[in-house]
N, C-alpha and C positions, 0 to 999 in steps of 0.2 A: 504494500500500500504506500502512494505518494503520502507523503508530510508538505503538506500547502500551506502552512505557519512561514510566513517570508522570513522571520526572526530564526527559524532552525537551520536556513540557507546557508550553506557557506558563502559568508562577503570575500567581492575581490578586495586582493592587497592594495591597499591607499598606494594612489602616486609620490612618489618621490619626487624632488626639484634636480636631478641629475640627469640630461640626454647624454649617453655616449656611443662611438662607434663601436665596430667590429674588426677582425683580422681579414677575412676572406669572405667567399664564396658562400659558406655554409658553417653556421656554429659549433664551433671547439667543442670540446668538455669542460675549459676552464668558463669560456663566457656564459654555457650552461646553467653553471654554481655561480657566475656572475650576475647572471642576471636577474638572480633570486634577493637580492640583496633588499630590502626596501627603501634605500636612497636612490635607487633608480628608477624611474619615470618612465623613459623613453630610449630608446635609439632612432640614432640617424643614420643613413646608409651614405654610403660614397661611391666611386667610379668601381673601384677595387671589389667590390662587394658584391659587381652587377654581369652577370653574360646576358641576360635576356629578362625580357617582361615576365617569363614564366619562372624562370629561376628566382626571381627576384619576389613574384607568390607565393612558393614555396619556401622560400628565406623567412618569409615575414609571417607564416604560416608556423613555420618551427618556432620563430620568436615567441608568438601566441602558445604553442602550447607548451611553453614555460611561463609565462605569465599574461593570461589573455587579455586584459587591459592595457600591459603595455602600449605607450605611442610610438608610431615607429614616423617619422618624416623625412625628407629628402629633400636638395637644393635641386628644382627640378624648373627652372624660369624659363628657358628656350634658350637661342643663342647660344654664348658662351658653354651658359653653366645649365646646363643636362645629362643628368647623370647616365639615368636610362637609356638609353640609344637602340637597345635593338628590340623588335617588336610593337614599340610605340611611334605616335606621329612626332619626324623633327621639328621644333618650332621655329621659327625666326626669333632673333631680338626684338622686344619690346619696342624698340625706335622705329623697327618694321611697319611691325602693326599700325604704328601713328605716324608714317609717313605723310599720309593724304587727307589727313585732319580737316587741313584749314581749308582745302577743295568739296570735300565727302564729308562732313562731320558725323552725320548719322549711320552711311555706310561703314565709317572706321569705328565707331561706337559699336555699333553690331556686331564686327569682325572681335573686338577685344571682348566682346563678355561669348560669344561662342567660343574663340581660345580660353580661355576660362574654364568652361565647360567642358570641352573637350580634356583639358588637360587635367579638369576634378573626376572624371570619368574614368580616365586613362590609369591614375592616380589609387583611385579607389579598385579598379579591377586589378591593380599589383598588391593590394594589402597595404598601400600608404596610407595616412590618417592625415597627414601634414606636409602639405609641398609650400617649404619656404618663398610664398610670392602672395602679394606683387611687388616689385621693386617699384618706394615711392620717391623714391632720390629724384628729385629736376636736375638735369645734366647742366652741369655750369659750364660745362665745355676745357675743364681741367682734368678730371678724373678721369684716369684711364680703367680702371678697376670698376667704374658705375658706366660712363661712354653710354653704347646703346642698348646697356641693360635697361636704362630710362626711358619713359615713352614718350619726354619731351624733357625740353630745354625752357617750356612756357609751366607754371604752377598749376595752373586751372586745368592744362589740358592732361598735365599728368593724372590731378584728382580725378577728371571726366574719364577719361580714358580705364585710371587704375580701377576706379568705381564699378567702370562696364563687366571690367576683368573679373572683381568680387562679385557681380551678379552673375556669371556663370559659374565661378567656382562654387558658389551658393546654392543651385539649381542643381548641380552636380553632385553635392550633399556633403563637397569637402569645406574645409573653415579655409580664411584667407590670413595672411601674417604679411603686414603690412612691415616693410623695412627700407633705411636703417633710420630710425628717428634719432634726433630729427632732420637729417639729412646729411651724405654723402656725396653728394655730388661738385661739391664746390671745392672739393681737397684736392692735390696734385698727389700727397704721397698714399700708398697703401696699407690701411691697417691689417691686413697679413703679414706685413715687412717692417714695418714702423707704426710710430704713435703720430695720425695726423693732427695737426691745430689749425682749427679755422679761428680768426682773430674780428672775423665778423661781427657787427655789434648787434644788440639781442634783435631789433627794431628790423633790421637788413633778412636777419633769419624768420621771423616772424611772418614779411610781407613777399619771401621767394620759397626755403627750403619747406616752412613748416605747414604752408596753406594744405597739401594734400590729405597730412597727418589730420589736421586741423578738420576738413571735408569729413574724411572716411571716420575716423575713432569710431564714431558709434555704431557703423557697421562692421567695423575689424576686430577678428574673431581674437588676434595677438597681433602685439609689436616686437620689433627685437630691433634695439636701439644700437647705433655705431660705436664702435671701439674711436671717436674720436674728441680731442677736447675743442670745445668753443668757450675759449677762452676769457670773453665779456661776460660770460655768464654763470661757469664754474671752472676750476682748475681739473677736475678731473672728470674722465672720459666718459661721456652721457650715459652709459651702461653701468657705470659705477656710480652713480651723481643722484642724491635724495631731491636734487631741485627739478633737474631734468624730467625724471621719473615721476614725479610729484607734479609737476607742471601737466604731462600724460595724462595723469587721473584724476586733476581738480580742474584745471585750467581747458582741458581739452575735452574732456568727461571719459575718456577710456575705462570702460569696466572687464576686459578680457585678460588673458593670458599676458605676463612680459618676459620674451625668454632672452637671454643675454647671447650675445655673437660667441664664436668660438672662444672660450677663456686660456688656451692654449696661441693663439693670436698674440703677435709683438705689439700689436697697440693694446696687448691689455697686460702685459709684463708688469707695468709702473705700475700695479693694482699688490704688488708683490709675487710669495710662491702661488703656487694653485690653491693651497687653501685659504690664505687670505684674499685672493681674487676671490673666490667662492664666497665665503662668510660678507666680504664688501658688497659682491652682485644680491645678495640677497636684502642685506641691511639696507639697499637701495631702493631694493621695491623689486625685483627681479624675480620673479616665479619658479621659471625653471632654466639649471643653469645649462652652454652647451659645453664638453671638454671631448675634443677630439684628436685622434693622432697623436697622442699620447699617453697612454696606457699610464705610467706609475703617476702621472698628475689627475689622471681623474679615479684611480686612487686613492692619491689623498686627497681629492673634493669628496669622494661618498666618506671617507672618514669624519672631514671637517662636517657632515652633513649632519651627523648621527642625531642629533638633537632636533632638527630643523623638523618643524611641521608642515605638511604640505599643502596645499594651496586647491582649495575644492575646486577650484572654477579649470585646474586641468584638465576634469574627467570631461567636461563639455567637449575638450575638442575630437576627441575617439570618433572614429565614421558609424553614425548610428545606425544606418541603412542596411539592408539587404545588399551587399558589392556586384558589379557586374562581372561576369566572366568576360576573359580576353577576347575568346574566341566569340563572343556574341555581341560584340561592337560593330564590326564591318554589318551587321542586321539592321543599324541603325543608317538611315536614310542622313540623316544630319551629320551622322559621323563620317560618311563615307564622304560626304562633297568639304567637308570639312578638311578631312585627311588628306584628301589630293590639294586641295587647296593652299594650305598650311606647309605642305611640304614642299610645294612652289617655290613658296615666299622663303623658305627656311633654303633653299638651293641656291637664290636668287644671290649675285653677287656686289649684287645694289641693294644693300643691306642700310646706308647710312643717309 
């Protein structure tokens, strides 16, 4: 006989504030008994981790039946930075899509919330819960690290545009993570390499970098702020910064998710070892933290973690829905003119 008392159920393991990576292909024995730990939340997958959309189901599959809660996300924007490659649609950069704005506005609004869709579709039929986008950065036309990850160089068009974007990823039943607050784009160095400083004054960032942030908060499901300092307004790096982060959530009204950029990242070294980066990203306002590519540092973040309580509003972002199979996309009518379409544009070598 079933026991229908919800109270004699076993509850899932609470989330942990820890994302981190893996070695390979297919989980160890060590990450196995790693990933039992309860400081950990989430993994994120990377290049190395990927042969295909089906392998990459199966990954995320095994992930689940160690702990079926887990969040597993991935840096998966188009352009550049796509991890997944084979089996799914390639996309263009983001600057693609908003090339024809100011001719088509409503055409290229359409084009960005079906890329959206498509790619929360895509997303959800690998087992992801979380693809790091949209990139809200306005390209100031210095960054080479943001460039045409941005869908414009204009504030408003990125908001209209990113906005489109979150309505298909929405419809698709994935959450969107709106990054890097409050903007990246206007730096020249890169925080994978260095600590950048925009020396900007608050009023400048206010009325360029931050209008999108500004737009969407109350649609975006997380933020995950830059490893960089703006310096008129604090000394340290907005992921590490109670004003920044605080400004997010009173000033801006952000009620979601805040996860911190890689804590492994040389713009976030100055924060100190990994566990006082960790213990700072938190004391910040930081939800959940990320540490990748470095094993004995994140480590010692789940150590420095042990204490730390976690943050209810991460179980929101889990894929609630029924996931679609791989192979039952090409059925879909929208997916298929989509897919050729998209993969055009992603060919195209008039990308900018």
């Amino acid at each position: 006989m079933t026991d229908s008392n919800p109270r004699s159920q076993p509850q899932p393991q609470p989330l942990g504030p820890v994302m981190l990576d893996l070695e390979g292909t297919r989980l160890t024995p060590d990450e196995h008994q790693l990933l039992c730990r309860p400081e950990i939340g989430g993994v994120i997958l990377f290049a190395r981790n990927i042969e295909s959309a089906t392998q990459v189901r199966a990954l995320c599959d095994s992930i689940r039946a160690v702990r079926p809660n887990l969040l597993i996300g991935i840096d998966q924007e188009g352009g550049r930075v796509q991890r997944i490659r084979q089996g799914v649609t390639r996309l263009p950069p983001m600057r693609r899509l908003g090339r024809d704005v100011a001719s088509h506005p409503e055409v290229t609004r359409r084009l960005c919330q079906d890329t959206g869709w498509l790619l929360g579709m895509e997303m959800a039929a690998c087992g992801i819960d979380i693809t790091f986008a949209p990139v809200l950065d306005v390209d100031g036309g210095t960054s080479t690290v943001i460039g045409d990850r941005s869908f414009s160089s204009y504030p408003e068009t990125v908001a209209a545009l990113a906005g489109a974007f979150v309505d298909g990823l929405h419809e698709a039943g994935l959450v969107a993570v709106g990054k890097h607050f409050p903007g990246h784009g206007s730096v020249s160095a890169d925080s994978h390499h260095e600590l950048p400083v925009d020396d900007r004054p608050l009023e400048a960032l206010r009325a360029h970098d931050l209008v999108p942030f500004q737009r969407l908060a109350p649609r975006l499901d997380a933020v995950m702020p830059a490893h960089v300092v703006y310096s008129a307004f604090d000394s340290r790096p907005a992921g590490f910064s109670p004003a920044w982060l605080g400004m997010l959530r009173e000033s801006l009204g952000f009620k979601g998710v805040i996860f911190s950029d890689d804590l492994s990242m040389a713009g976030a070294v100055a924060a100190g070892s990994p566990a006082e980066r960790a213990l700072a990203a938190l004391s910040a306002g930081c939800d959940m933290l990320l540490v990748c590519n470095d094993r004995q540092a994140a480590l010692e973040v789940l150590d420095a973690c042990r204490e730390h309580q976690s943050a209810p509003r991460l179980s929101k972002l889990r894929f609630a829905r029924a996931r679609p199979h791989l192979e039952s996309l090409p059925a879909l009518s929208r997916w298929r003119r989509l897919h050729a379409h998209l993969e055009a544009l992603g060919s195209d070598p008039q990308v900018s």
